[in-house]
C-alpha positions in Angstrom: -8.6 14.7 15.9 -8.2 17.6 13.5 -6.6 17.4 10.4 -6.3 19.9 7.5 -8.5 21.0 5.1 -7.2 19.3 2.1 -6.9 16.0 3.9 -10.4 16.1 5.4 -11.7 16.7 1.7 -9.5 14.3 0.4 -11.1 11.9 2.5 -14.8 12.0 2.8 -14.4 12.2 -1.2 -12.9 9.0 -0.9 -15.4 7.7 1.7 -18.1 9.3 -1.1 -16.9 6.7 -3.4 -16.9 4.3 -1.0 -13.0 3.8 -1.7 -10.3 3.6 1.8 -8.8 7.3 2.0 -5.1 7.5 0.8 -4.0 9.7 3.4 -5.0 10.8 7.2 -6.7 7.3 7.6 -6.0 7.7 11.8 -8.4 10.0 11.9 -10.9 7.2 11.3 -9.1 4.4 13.0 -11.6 2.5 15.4 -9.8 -0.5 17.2 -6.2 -0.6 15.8 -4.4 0.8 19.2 -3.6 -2.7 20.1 -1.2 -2.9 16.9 -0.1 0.4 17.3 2.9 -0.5 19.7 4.2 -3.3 18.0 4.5 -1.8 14.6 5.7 1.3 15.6 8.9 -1.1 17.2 8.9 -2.8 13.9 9.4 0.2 12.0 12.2 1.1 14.4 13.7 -2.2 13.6 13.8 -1.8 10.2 14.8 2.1 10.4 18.1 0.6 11.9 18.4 -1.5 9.0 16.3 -4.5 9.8 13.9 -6.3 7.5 10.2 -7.3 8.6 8.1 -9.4 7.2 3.9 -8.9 7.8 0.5 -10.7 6.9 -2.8 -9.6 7.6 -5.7 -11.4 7.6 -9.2 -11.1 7.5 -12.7 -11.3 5.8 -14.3 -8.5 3.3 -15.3 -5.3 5.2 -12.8 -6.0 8.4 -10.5 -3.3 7.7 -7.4 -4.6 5.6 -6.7 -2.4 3.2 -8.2 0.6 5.8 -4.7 -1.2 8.5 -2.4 -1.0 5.6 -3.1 2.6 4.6 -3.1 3.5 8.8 0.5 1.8 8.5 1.8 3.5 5.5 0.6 6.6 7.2 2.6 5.8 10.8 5.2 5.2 8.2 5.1 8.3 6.0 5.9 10.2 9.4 8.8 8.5 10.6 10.2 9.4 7.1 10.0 6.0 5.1 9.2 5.7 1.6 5.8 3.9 0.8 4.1 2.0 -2.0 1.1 -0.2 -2.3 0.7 -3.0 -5.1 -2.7 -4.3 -5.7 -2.0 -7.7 -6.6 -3.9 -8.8 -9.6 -4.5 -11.5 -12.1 -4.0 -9.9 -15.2 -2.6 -6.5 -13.9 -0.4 -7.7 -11.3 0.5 -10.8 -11.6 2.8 -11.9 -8.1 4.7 -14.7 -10.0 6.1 -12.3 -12.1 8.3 -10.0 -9.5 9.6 -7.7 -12.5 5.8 -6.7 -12.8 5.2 -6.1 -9.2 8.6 -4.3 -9.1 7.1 -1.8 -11.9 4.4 -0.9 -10.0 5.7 -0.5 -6.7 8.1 1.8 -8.4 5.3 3.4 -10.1 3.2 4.4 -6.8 6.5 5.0 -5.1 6.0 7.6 -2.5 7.1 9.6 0.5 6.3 12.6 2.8 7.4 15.3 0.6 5.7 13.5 -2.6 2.8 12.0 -3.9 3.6 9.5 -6.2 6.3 9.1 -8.4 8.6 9.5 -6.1 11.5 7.4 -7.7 13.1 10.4 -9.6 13.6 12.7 -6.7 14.9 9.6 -4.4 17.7 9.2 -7.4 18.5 12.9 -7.6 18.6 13.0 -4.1 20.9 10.2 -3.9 23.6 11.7 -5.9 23.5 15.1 -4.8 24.4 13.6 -1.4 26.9 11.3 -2.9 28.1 14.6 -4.4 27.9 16.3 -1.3 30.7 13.3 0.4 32.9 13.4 -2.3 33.1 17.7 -2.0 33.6 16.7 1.8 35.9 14.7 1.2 38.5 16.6 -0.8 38.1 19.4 1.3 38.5 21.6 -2.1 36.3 23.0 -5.1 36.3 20.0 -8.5 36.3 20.5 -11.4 33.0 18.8 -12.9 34.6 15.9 -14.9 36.5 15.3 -11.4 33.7 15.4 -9.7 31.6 13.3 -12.0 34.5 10.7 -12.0 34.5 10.7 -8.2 31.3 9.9 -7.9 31.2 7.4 -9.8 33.9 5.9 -7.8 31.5 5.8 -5.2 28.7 4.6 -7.0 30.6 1.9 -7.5 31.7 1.5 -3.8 28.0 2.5 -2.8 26.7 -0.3 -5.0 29.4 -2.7 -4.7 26.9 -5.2 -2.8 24.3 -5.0 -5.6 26.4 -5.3 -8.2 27.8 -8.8 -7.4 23.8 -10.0 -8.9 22.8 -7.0 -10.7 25.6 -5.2 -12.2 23.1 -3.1 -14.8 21.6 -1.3 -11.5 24.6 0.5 -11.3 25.4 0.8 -14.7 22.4 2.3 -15.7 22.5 4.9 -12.8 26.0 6.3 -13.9 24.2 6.2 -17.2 21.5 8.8 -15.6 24.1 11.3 -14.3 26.0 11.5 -17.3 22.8 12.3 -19.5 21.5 14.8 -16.6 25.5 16.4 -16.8 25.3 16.6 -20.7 21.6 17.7 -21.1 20.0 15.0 -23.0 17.0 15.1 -21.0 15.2 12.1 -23.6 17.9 9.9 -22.7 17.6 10.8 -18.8 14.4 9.4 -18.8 14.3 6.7 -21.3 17.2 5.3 -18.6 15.3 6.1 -15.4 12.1 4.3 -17.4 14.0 1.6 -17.5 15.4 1.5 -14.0 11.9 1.6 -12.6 11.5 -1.7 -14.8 9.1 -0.1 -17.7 9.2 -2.0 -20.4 9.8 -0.6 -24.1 12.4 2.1 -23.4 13.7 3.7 -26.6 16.9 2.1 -28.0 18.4 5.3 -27.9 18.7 5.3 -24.4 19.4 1.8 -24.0 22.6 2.5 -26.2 23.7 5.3 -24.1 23.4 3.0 -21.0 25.2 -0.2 -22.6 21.8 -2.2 -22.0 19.9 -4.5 -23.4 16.4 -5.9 -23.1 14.0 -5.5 -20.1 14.0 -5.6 -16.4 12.9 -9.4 -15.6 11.8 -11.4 -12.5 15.3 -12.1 -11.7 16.4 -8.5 -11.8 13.5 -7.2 -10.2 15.0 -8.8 -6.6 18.2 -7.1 -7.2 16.4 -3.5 -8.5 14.5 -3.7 -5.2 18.1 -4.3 -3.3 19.7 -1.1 -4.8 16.5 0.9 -4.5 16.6 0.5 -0.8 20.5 1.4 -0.9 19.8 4.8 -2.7 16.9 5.3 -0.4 19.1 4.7 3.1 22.1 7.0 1.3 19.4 9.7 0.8 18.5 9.9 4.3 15.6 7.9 4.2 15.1 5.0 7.0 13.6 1.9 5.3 10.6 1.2 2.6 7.0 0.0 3.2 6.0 -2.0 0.2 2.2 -2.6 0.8 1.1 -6.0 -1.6 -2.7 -5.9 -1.2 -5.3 -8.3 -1.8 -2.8 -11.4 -2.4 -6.2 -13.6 -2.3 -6.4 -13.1 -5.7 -4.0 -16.0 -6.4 -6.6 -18.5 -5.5 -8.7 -17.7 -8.6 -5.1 -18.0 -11.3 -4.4 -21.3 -13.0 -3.0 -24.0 -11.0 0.6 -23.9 -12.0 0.4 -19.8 -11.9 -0.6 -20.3 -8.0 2.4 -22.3 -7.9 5.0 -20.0 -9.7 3.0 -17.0 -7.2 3.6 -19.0 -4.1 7.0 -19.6 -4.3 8.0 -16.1 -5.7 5.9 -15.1 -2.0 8.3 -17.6 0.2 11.4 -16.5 -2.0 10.3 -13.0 -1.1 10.6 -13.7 2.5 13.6 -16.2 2.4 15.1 -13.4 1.1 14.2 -11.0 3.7 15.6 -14.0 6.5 18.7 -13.7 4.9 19.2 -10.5 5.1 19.2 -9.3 1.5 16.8 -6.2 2.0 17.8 -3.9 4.8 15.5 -1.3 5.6 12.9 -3.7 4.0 9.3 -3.9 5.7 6.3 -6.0 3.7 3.0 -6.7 4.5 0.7 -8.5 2.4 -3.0 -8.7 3.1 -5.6 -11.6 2.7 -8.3 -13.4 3.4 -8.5 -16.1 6.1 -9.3 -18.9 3.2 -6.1 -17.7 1.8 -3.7 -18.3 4.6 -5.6 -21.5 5.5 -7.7 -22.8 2.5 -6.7 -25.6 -0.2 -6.2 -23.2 -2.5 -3.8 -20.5 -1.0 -0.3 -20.9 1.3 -1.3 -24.4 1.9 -0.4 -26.1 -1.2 3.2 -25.0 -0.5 4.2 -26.6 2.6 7.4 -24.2 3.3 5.6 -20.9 2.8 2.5 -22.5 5.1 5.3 -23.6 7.7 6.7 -19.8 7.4 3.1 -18.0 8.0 1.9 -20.3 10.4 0.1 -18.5 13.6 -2.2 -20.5 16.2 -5.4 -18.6 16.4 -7.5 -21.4 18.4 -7.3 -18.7 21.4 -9.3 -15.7 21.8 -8.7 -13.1 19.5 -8.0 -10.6 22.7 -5.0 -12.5 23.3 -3.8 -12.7 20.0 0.3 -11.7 19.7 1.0 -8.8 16.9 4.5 -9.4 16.8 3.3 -12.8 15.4 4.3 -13.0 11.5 0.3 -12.5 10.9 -1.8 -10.1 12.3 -5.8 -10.8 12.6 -8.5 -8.4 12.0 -11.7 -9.2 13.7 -14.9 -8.1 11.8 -16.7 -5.1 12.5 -19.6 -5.0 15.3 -22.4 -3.2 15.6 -20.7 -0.3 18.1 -17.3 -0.1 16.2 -19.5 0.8 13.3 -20.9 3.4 15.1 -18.1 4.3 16.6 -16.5 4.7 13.1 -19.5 7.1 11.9 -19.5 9.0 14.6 -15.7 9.9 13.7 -17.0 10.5 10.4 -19.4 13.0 11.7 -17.0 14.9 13.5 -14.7 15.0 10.6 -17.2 16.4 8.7 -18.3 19.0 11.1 -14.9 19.9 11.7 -15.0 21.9 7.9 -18.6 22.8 7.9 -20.5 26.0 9.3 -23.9 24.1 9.9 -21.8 22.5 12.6 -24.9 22.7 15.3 -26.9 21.7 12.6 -25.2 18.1 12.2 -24.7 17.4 15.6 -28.4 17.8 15.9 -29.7 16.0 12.9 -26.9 13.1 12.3 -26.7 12.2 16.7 -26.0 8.8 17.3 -29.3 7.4 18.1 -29.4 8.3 13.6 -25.9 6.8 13.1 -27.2 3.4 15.1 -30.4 3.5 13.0 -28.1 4.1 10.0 -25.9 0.7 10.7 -28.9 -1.1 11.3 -30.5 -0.2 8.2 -27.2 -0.9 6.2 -26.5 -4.5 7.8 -30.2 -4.9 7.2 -29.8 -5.2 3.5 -26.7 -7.1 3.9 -28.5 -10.0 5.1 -27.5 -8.7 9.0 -24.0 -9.0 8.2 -22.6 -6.2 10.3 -18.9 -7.3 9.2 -19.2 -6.7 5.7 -21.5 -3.2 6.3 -18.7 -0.6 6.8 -17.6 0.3 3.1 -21.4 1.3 2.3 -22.4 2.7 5.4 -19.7 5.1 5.4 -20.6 5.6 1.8 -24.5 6.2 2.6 -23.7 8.3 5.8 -21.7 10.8 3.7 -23.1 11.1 0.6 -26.9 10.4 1.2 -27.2 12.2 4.7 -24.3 14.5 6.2 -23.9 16.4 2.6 -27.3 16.7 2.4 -27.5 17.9 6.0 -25.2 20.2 5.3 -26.2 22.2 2.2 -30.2 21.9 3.1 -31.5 23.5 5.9 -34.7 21.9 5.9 -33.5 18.0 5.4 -34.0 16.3 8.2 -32.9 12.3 7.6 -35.3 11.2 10.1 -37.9 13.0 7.9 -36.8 12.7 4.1 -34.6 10.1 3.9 -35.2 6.2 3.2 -32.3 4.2 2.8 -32.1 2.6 -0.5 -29.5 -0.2 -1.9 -29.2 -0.8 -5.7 -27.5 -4.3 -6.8 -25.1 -2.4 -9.1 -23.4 -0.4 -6.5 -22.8 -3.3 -4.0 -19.4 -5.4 -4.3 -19.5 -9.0 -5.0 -19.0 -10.0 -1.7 -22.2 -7.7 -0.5 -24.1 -8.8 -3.5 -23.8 -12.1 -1.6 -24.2 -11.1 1.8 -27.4 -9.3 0.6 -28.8 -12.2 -1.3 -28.5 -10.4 -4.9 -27.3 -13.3 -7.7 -24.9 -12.3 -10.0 -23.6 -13.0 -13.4 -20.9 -15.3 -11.8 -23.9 -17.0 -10.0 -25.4 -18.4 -13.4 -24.5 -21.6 -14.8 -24.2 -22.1 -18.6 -24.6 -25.2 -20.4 -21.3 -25.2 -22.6 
């Protein structure tokens, strides 16, 4: 596959980190044409104002986050807007929604921008209420009448939202009267506070008639009107992406609790029919779906996520409400680097030169190394062998004529640069392995 420039740098830097690439992840993708169908009909779905509801699952190194970003990518071109949340303990909390709502507004993102998207989704969504009520009248407004007008149909537009969260709309006609009268400070101290940031000026507070923060209760209803200005802006649907939601296992007892149920409100809600245009996937762990310690001490949201997955994993259903990512093997590693490689070549002028020095028989040694000092653990290997096969040998291919990796390389692997999870696999204590006396 060949892909630009920009995005071919933008991911073997990330790969050089040993971070999942943020863009033109299906120019890696090794295995994922099985889920390709079903979520492409999915996406449909919820382009025609449907709501989905996703869970992937699987161990470190299997490809979850790499899935997720391949998804928001598929999504990205069918014109959705995107977001991923990395849930967190102290950063992210899931129990508190008005947290996860901050963020997801903060990453906010679609094909035409990067990131902090929200604005231009707003602007966009009055200039086209704008553009109705001009079509409309069939005449030229004046600007007050216009700016009444459209308020009208804010309202109207809104009138759903409004019945549980009335400030949404309020603080939107707030916006476009600041935007109208130039006082860019209170523009944004309104939109701040739309996207759910907390300590907006009072200034702009008092120009909106509002009071206080965004809260967990809010949040649901913020999330309801977003996805009303996005579908009035031309935009099919939203892909909120809530990653690593394993993370709950490790909170306090009665924080896992408040989490869990926020989870199965989430997708009650979805049931119901409250989100149109609404597709989430969260992403986890198999002991989270099915350990003591995750969806299983709430009996509903365990009833909700249940899948059977005694059968072969080849037979596995992905319109199921979780999807199941099978660790890496030996030969989809491979496979993986040799993508890699012809990524890499792609942008290079030693192209000859890489073929010849970096040929699979060196990418098979490579893995085998790598799971080597991982214990043998192929499934966990991927995140440093991509880092290792980029950084420490195709770079080096490239800007030296004489290295040859066969020749002047020897795989080394430092405990600080290994995760937790391949500190274990490799046998490597660490500070969480020792036991204090208290």
């Amino acid at each position: 596959m060949t892909v630009s420039p920009e995005k071919r740098l933008e991911i073997l830097d990330a790969l050089r980190r040993g971070t999942v690439p943020k863009n033109g992840v299906e120019a890696l993708a090794v295995g994922l044409e099985r889920f390709s169908g079903c979520l492409d009909d999915e996406l449909d779905r919820v382009s025609k104002g449907g709501a989905v509801f996703k869970a992937i699952r699987g161990d470190y190194g299997c490809g979850k986050t790499f899935l997720a970003r391949w998804l928001q990518d598929r999504a990205l071109k069918k014109g959705f807007a995107v977001t991923e949340v990395q849930i967190s303990e102290t950063e992210t909390p899931l129990h508190r929604l008005e947290t996860v709502y901050r963020r997801l507004i903060e990453r906010l993102r679609t094909n035409d921008i990067d990131g902090g998207a929200f604005r231009s989704i707003v602007d966009a969504w009055f200039f086209a209420l704008e553009e109705d009520v001009l079509a409309a009248s069939g005449a030229d407004l004046s600007q007050e009448v216009l700016l009444e007008r459209t308020n009208s149909l804010i309202e109207q537009r809104l009138q759903l939202v409004s019945k549980t969260t009335p400030l949404f709309a309020i603080a939107l006609r707030a916006y476009r009267s600041a935007v109208t009268q130039n006082q860019a400070a209170v523009a944004d101290g309104i939109l701040a506070w739309l996207g759910g940031q907390p300590s907006v000026g009072a200034e702009a507070k008092r120009a909106a008639g509002i009071k206080g923060d965004v809260d967990h209760f809010a949040a649901l209803g913020f999330l309801q009107g977003l996805l009303t200005l996005l579908r009035d802006s031309g935009l099919p649907g939203l892909l909120i992406i809530l990653d690593e939601v394993e993370t709950l296992q490790r909170v306090r007892g009665d924080v896992r609790e408040k989490a869990l149920n926020a989870l199965r409100q989430l997708i009650d809600e979805i049931d119901a029919g409250r989100f149109p245009g609404l597709y989430l996937v969260i992403t986890g762990t198999p002991a989270f779906f099915d350990g003591p310690q995750g969806i299983q001490r709430l009996a509903p949201l365990a009833q909700r996520l249940h899948v059977d997955f005694t059968t072969e994993a080849r037979f596995d259903n992905p319109r199921a409400v979780q999807l199941r990512l099978s660790p890496f093997t030996k030969d989809s590693l491979i496979e993986v680097g040799t993508r890699v490689t012809q990524l890499f070549a792609q942008g290079s002028p030693h192209v000859e030169r890489i073929r010849q020095r970096a040929d699979s028989a060196l990418l098979e040694d490579l893995a085998q190394a790598v799971a080597g000092k991982l214990g043998g653990k192929v499934g966990v290997a991927p995140r440093l062998y991509l880092k290792k096969l980029v950084g420490d040998v195709l770079d080096r291919i490239d800007q030296f004529p004489d290295f040859d990796p066969r020749r002047d390389y020897a795989l080394t692997v430092t405990p600080t640069e290994l995760t937790l999870v391949e500190q274990s696999a490799a046998g490597v204590a660490s500070v969480d392995d020792i036991k204090l006396n208290l």
